[in-house]
C-alpha positions as CSV (number, residue, x, y, z in Angstrom):
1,X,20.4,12.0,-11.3
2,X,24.2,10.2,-11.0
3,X,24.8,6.9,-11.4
4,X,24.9,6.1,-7.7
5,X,21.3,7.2,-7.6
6,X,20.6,4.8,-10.2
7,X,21.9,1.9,-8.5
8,X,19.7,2.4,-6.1
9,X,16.1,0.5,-6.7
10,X,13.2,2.5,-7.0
11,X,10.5,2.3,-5.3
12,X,6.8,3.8,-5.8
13,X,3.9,4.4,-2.9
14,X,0.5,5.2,-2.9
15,X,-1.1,6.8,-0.2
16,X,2.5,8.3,1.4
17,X,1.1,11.5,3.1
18,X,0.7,9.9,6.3
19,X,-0.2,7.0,8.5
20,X,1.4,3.9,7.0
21,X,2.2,4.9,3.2
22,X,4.3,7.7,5.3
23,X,6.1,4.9,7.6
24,X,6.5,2.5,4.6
25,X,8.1,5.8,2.9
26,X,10.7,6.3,5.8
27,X,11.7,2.3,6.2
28,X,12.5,2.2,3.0
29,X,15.1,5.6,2.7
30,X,16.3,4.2,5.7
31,X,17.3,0.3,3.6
32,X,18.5,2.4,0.5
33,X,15.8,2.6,-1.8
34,X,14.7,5.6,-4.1
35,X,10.9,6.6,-4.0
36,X,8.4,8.2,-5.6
37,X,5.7,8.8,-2.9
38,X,2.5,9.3,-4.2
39,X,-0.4,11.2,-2.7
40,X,-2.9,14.1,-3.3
41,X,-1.0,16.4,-1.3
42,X,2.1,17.4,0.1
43,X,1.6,16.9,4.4
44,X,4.2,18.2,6.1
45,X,5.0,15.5,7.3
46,X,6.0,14.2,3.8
47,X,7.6,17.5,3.5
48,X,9.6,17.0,5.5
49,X,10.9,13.7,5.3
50,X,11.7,15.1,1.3
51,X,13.8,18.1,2.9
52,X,15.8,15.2,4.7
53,X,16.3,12.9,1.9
54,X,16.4,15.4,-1.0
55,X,18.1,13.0,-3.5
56,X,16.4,9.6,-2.7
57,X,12.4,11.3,-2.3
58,X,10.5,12.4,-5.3
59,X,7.1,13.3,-4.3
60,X,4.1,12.8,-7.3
61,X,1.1,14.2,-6.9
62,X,-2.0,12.5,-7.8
63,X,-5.7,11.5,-7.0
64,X,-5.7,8.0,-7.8
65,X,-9.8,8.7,-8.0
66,X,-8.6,10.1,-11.7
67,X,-8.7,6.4,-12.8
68,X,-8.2,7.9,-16.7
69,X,-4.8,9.7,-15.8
70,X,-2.3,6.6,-14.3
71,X,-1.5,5.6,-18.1
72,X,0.3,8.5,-17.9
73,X,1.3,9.3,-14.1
74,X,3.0,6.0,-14.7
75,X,4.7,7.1,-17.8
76,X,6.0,10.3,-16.1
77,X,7.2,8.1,-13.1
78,X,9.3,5.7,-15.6
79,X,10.7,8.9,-17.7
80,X,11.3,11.3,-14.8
81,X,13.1,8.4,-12.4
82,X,13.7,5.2,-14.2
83,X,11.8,2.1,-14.0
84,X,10.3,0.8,-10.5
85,X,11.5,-1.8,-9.0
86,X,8.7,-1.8,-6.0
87,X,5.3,-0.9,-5.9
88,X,3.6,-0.7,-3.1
89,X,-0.8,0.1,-3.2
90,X,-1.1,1.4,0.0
91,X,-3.8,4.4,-0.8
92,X,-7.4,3.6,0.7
93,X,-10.9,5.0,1.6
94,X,-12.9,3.4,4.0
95,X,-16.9,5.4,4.6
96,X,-18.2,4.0,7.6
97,X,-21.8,3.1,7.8
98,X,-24.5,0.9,6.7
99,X,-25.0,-0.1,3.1
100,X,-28.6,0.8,3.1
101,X,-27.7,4.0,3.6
102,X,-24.6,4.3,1.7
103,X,-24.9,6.7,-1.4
104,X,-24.3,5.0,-4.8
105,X,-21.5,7.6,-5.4
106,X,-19.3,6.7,-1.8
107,X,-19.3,2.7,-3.5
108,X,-18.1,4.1,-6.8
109,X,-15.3,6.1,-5.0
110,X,-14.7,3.3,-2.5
111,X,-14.1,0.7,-5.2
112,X,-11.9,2.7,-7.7
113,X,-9.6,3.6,-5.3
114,X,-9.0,0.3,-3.3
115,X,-9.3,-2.0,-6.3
116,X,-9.4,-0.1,-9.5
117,X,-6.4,1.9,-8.8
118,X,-4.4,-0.6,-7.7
119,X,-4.8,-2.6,-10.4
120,X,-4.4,-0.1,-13.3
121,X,-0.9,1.0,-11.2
122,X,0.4,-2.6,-11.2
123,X,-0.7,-2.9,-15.1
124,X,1.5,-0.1,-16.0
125,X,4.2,-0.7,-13.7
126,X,4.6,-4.6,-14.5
127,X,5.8,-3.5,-17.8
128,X,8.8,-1.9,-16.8
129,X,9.4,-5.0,-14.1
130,X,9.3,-7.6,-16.7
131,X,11.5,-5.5,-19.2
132,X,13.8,-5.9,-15.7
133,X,12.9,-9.4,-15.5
134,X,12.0,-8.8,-11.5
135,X,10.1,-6.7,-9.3
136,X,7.9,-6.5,-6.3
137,X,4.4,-5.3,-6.2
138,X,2.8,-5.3,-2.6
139,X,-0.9,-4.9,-2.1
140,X,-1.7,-3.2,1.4
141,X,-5.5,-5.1,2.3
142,X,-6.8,-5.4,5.8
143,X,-8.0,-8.1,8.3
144,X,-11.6,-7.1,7.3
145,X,-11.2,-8.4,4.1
146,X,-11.7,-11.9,5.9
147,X,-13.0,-11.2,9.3
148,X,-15.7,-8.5,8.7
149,X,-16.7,-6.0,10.1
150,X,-19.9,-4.0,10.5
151,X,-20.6,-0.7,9.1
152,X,-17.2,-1.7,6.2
153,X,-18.8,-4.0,4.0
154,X,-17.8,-2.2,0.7
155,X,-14.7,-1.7,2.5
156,X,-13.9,-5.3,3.0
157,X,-15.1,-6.4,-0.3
158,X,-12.5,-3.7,-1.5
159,X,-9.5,-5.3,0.2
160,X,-11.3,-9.5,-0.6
161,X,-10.6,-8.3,-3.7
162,X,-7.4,-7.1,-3.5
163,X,-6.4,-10.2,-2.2
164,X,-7.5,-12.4,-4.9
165,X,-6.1,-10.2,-7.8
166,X,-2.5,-10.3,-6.0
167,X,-3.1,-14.2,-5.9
168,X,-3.7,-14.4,-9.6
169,X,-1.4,-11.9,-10.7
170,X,0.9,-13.7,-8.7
171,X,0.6,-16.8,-11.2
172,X,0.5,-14.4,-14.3
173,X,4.0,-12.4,-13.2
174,X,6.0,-15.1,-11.5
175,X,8.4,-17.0,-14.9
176,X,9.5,-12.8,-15.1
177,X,10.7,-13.4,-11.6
178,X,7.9,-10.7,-9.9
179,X,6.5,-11.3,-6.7
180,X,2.9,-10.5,-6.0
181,X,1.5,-10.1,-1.9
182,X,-0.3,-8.3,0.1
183,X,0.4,-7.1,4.0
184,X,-3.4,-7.4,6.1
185,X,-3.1,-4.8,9.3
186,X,-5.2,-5.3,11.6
187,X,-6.5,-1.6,13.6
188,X,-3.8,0.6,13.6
189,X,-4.0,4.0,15.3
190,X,-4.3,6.1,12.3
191,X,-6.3,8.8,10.9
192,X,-8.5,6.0,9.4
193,X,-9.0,4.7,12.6
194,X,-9.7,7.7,14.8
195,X,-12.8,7.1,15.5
196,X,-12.0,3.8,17.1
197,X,-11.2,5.3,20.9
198,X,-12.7,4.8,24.7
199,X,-14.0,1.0,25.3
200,X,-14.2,0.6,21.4
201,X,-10.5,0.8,21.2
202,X,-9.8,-1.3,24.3
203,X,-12.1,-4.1,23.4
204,X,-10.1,-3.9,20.2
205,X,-7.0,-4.5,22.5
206,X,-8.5,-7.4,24.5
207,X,-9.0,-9.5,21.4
208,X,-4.8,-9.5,20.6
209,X,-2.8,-12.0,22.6
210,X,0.0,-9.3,23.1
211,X,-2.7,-6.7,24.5
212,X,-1.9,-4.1,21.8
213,X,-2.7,-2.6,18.9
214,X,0.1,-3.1,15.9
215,X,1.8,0.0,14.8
216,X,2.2,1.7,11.2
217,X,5.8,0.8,11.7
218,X,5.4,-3.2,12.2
219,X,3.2,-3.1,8.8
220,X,5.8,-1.1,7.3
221,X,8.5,-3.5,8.5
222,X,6.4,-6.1,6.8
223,X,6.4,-4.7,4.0
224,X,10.2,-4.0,3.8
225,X,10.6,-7.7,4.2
226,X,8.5,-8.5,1.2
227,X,10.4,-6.0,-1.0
228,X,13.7,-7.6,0.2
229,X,15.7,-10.5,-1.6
230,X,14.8,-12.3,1.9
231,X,11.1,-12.7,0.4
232,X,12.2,-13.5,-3.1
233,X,10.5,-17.2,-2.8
234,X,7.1,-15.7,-1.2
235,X,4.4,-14.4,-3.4
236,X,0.7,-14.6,-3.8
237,X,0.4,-15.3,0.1
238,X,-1.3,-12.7,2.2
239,X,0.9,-11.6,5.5
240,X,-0.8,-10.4,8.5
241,X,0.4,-8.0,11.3
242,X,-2.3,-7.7,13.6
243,X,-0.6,-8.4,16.9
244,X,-2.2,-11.9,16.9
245,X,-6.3,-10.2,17.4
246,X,-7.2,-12.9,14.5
247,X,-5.3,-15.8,15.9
């Protein structure tokens, strides 16, 4: 790695195989940032976004389920690249159904992924952002976390309390000059939305005031801004891109 690599701050996300870890992956190449993108495989999609951007790409792989093993994925990320200066929690389950009928083990899974994970990443990686003296960490929750929805309750309590760790943290991190936020999506047309299509998907549509659904790229762009010296005054705020369907 040369120096010019070096200069170049280094960013880590979760969840980078596809949907909107992969589009967050791709904005940020694209404002000259290094990145170690993190998922349980390689999509080929991913692949080949690395082919492309050989020297700024570094692709980890990990099952953030493994809740024992990010002490040292986050050791391995420090040694092999340097220390982060972004990281962004994108990596999320969401089961579908009814809690009554929800098995014990999916609510397990659910919660040490969207909140466990997330919080054992920024624990590690705040380290190396306070030996900097600045750093971003970015939280990706979801609308549900405050509007609800049926069949996600685990899910939404997963991202509530996503939201009110980055708010703390926020107060914790701040005199070493790290912001804390999180970016709320509302339905995107993702894999972990496929199922919402036909009249589901259009009432979904009805209820934003620009008729649409927001893309994986207006998130991403979201998040780019909060990474950026623009956003060096925001943190512990939550900022939503749902094309205005919670307005």
């Amino acid at each position: 790695m040369d120096k010019s690599e070096q200069t170049k701050p280094l960013v880590v996300v979760t969840g980078a195989g596809r949907g909107l870890g992969l589009a967050i992956c791709k904005q940020c190449l694209e404002q000259g940032y290094r990145v170690v993108a993190i998922s349980r495989t390689l999509s080929a999609e991913l692949k080949g976004l690395q082919e492309s951007n050989f020297d700024d790409l570094y692709f980890e792989p990990f099952d953030l389920i493994e809740l024992d093993d990010i002490h040292h994925l986050c050791k391995t990320i420090i040694a092999n690249y340097g220390r982060p200066y972004g990281l962004i929690n994108n990596a999320a389950v969401g089961f579908d159904g009814v809690l009554a009928t929800m098995h014990n083990s999916e609510i397990s899974s659910l919660l040490n992924i969207n909140v466990q994970a997330p919080i054992l990443l920024a624990k590690y990686l705040s380290r190396s952002m306070m030996l900097n003296r600045g750093g971003r960490i970015i939280n990706v929750s979801s609308i549900i976390a405050s509007t609800g929805f049926n069949g996600l309750s685990v899910y939404a309590a997963s991202k509530a309390a996503l939201e009110g760790f980055t708010r703390s943290l926020a107060r914790e991190v701040g005199k070493a000059n790290i912001t804390v936020n999180c970016v709320a999506p509302g339905y995107m047309q993702t894999d972990m939305t496929e199922s919402l299509q036909g009249e589901k998907l259009e009432s979904v549509k009805r209820r934003s005031p620009l008729g649409k659904l927001a893309t994986p790229d207006d998130a991403a762009a979201a998040v780019l801004y909060l990474l950026s010296q623009h956003a060096k005054s925001v943190t512990g705020t939550v900022l939503t891109v749902d094309a205005g369907s919670t307005a």
